[in-house]
C-alpha positions as CSV (number, residue, x, y, z in Angstrom):
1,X,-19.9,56.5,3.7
2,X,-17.4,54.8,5.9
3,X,-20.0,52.5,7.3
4,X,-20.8,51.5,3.6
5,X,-17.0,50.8,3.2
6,X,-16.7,48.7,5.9
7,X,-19.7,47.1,5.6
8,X,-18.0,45.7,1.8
9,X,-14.9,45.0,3.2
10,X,-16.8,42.8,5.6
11,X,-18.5,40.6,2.9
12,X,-15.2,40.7,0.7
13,X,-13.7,38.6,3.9
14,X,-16.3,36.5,4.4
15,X,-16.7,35.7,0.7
16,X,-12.7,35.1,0.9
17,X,-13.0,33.1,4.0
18,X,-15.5,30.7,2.4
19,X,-13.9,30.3,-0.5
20,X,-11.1,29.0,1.0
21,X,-13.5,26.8,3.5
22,X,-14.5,25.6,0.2
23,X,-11.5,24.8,-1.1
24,X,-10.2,23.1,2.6
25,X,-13.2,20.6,1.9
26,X,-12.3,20.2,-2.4
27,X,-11.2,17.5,-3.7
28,X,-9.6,19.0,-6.8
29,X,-6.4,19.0,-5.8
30,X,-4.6,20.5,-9.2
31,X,-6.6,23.7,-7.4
32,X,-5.2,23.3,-4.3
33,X,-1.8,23.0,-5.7
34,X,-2.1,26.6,-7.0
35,X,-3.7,28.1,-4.4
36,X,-1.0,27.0,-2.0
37,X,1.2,28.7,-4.1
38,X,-0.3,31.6,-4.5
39,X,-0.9,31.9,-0.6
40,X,2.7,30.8,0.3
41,X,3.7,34.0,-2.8
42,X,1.1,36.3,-1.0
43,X,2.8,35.5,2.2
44,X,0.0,34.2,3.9
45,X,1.9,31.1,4.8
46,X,-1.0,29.7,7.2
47,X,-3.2,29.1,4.3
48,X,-0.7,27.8,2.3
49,X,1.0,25.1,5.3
50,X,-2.6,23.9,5.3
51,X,-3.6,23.0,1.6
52,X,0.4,22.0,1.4
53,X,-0.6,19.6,4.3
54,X,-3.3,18.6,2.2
55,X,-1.9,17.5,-0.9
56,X,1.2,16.3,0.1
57,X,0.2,12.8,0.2
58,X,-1.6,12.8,-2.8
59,X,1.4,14.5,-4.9
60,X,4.1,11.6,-3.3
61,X,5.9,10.2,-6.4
62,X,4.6,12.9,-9.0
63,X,7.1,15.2,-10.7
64,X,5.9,17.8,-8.2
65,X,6.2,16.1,-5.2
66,X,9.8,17.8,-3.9
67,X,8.3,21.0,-4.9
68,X,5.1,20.3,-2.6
69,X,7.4,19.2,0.1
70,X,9.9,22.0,0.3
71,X,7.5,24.7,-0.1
72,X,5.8,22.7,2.6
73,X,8.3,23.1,4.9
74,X,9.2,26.7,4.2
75,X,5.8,27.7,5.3
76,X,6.2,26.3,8.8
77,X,9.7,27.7,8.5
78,X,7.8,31.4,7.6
79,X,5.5,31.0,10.4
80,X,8.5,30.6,13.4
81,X,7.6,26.9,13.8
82,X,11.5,25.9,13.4
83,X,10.8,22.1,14.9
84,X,8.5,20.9,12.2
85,X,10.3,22.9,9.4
86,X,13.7,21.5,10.4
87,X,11.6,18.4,10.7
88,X,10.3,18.7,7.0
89,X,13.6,20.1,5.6
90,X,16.0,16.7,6.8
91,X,13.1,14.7,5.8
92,X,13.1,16.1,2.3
93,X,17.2,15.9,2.2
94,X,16.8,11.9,2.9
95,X,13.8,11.4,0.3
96,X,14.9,13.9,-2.4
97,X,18.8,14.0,-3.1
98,X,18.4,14.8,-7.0
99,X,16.0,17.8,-6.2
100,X,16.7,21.1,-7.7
101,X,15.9,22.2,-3.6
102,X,18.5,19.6,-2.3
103,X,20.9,22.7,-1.3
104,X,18.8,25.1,0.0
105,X,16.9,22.4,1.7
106,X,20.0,20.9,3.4
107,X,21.1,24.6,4.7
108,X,17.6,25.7,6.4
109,X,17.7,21.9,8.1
110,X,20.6,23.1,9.7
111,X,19.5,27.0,10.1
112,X,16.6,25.1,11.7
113,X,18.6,24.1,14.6
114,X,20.8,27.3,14.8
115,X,17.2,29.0,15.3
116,X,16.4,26.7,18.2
117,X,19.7,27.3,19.8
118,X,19.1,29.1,23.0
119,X,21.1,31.2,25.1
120,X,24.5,29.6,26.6
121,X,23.1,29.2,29.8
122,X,20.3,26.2,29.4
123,X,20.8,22.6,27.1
124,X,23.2,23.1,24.2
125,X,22.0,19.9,22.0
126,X,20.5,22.1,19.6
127,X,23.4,23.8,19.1
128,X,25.8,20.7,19.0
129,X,23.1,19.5,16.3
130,X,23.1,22.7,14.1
131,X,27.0,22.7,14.5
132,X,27.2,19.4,13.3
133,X,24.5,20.0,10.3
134,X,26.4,23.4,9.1
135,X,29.8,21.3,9.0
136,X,28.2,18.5,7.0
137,X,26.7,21.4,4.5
138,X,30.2,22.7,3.5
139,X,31.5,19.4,3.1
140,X,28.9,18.2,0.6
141,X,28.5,21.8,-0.8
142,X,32.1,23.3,-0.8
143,X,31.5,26.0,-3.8
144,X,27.6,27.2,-2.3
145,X,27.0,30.7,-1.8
146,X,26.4,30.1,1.7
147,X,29.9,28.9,2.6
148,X,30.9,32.5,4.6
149,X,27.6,32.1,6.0
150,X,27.8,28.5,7.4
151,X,31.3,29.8,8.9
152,X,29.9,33.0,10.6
153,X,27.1,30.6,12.2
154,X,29.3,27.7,13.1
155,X,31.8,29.8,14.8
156,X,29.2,32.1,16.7
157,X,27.4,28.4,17.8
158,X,30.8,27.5,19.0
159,X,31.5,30.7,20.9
160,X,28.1,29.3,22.5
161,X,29.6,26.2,23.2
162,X,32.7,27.7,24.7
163,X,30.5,30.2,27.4
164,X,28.4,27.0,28.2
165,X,31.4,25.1,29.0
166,X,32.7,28.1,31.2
167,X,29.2,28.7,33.1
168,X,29.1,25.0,33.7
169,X,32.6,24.9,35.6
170,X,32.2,28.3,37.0
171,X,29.2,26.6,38.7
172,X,31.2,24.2,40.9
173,X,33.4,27.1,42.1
174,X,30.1,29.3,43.2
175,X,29.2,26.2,45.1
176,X,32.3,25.7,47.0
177,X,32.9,22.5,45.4
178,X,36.8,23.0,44.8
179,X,37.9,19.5,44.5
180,X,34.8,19.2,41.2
181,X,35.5,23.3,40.6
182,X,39.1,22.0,39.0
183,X,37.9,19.4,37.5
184,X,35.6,20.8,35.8
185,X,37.5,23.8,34.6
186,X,40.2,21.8,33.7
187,X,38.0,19.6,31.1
188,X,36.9,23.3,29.7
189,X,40.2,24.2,28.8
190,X,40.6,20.5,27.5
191,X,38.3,20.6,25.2
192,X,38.2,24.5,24.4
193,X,42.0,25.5,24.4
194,X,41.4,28.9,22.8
195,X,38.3,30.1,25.6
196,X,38.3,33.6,25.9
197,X,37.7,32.6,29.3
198,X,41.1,31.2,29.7
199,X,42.5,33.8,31.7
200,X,39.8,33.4,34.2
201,X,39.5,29.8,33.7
202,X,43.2,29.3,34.7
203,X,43.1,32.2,37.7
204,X,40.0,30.2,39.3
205,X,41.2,27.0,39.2
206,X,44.4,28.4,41.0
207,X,42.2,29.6,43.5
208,X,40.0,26.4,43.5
209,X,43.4,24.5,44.6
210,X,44.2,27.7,47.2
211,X,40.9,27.1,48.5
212,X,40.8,23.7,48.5
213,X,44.1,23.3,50.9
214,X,43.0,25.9,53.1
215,X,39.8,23.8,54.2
216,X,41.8,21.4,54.3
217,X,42.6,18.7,56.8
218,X,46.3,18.7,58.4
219,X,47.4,15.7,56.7
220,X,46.5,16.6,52.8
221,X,47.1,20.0,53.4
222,X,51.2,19.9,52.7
223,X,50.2,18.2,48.7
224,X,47.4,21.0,48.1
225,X,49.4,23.9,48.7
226,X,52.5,22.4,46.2
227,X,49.3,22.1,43.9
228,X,48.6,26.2,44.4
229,X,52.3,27.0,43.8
230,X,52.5,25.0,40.7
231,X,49.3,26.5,39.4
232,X,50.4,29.9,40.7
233,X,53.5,29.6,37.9
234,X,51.4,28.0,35.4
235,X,49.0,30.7,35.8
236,X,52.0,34.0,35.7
237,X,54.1,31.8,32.8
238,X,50.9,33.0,30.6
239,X,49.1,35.9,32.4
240,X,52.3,38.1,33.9
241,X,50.3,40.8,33.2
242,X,46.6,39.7,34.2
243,X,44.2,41.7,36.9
244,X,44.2,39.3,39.1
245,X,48.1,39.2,39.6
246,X,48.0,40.5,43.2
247,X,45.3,38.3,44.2
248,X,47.8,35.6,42.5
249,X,50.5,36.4,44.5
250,X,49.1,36.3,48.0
251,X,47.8,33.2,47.6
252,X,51.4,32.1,46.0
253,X,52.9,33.8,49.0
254,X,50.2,31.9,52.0
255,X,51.3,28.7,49.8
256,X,54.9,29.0,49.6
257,X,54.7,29.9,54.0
258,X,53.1,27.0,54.9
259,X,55.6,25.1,52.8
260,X,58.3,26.8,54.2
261,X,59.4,28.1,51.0
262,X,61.4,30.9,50.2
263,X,59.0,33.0,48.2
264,X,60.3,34.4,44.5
265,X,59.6,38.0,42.6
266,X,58.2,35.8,39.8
């Protein structure tokens, strides 16, 4: 009896399979239309990319056509394939302002990015991109639903942003590259004020600058360890408190000896 089952449900595919070969090689098109639809509302979103693919041309500059083309670039978005979506969505956005789809459209061309965003430590232009796209969403959509949302995403893809920067510098310092190392973590805290790396941030470039006067030669020696002890109180003015205090203050101490100054509680 089982075999019997199976043996049905094997002709039921194969009927299904050909209809739809069928239908791949129609030319009535008003049946493709609804049978992408009803794929893409079944969820089988491979089917439906395909006859969407199909008739997209044909429905250009019909009163279906923005349907046709969002739903089109949904199912890519359905099956994980965020570059052509996000591809389909921002080309959608510039072709169909007055669409009924214009908002959701806009957000998923931006989600698009965010979905392509990987982790802090390789290439951030995705995430600069969805930053960017989110941020243009809430300007030209201030009362959408998805406002709180955008702001969740656009602050987690700047927390990104913030531990890139940080891995970047913190690169030069693991290198030995002191004089770059302060550069470097100096621009971070430029251009992210509020790290929650600034504690280490700050403690590293004062021991970039220790570091750097200690391999240094005789002659520039004198100008890199007033550099430590001005970083040393830049770094306690803020941190008094911070785990690396004692580390802090023997390399304030070294400093202050080899510029024969009398060394301070502070």
């Amino acid at each position: 009896m089982k075999t019997v089952w199976m043996y049905i449900a094997g002709l039921i595919l194969i009927a299904g399979c050909s209809g739809y070969e069928k239908l791949l090689k129609s030319s009535d098109y008003k049946l493709k239309y609804d049978k992408a639809f009803e794929y893409y509302n079944e969820g089988d979103f491979s089917k439906a990319v395909t006859l969407f693919d199909q008739i997209a041309t044909v429905y250009r500059g019909t009163r279906s056509a923005d349907s046709v083309y969002f739903f089109q670039a949904m199912s890519y978005f359905k099956q994980g394939d965020f570059i052509l979506a996000g591809h389909y969505f921002r080309t959608f956005v510039q072709t169909y302002g007055g669409s009924k789809f214009i908002e959701d459209a806009s957000f998923m061309g931006a989600y698009c990015y965010y979905m392509q965003s990987p982790r802090p430590s390789l290439d951030q232009t995705s995430t600069m991109e969805a930053l960017q796209a989110f941020q243009l969403f809430m300007i030209r959509f201030p009362g959408s639903d998805r406002i709180e949302q955008c702001r969740e995403l656009v602050t987690e893809l700047r927390e990104k942003l913030v531990e890139k920067s940080y891995i970047s510098a913190r690169l030069y310092y693991d290198m030995e590259h002191y004089k770059a190392s302060i550069v470097a973590l100096n621009n971070s805290l430029i251009d992210y004020p509020d790290s929650k790396f600034r504690e280490e941030i700050m403690f590293l470039i004062l021991k970039s600058k220790y570091l750097l006067a200690e391999n240094s030669v005789k002659s520039k020696q004198t100008e890199r360890y007033q550099d430590t002890v001005d970083e040393y109180f830049s770094f306690v003015s803020e941190f008094s408190d911070s785990d690396y205090i004692s580390e802090a203050k023997r390399m304030y101490k070294v400093s202050a000896k080899h510029l024969n100054l009398e060394v301070t509680n502070y």
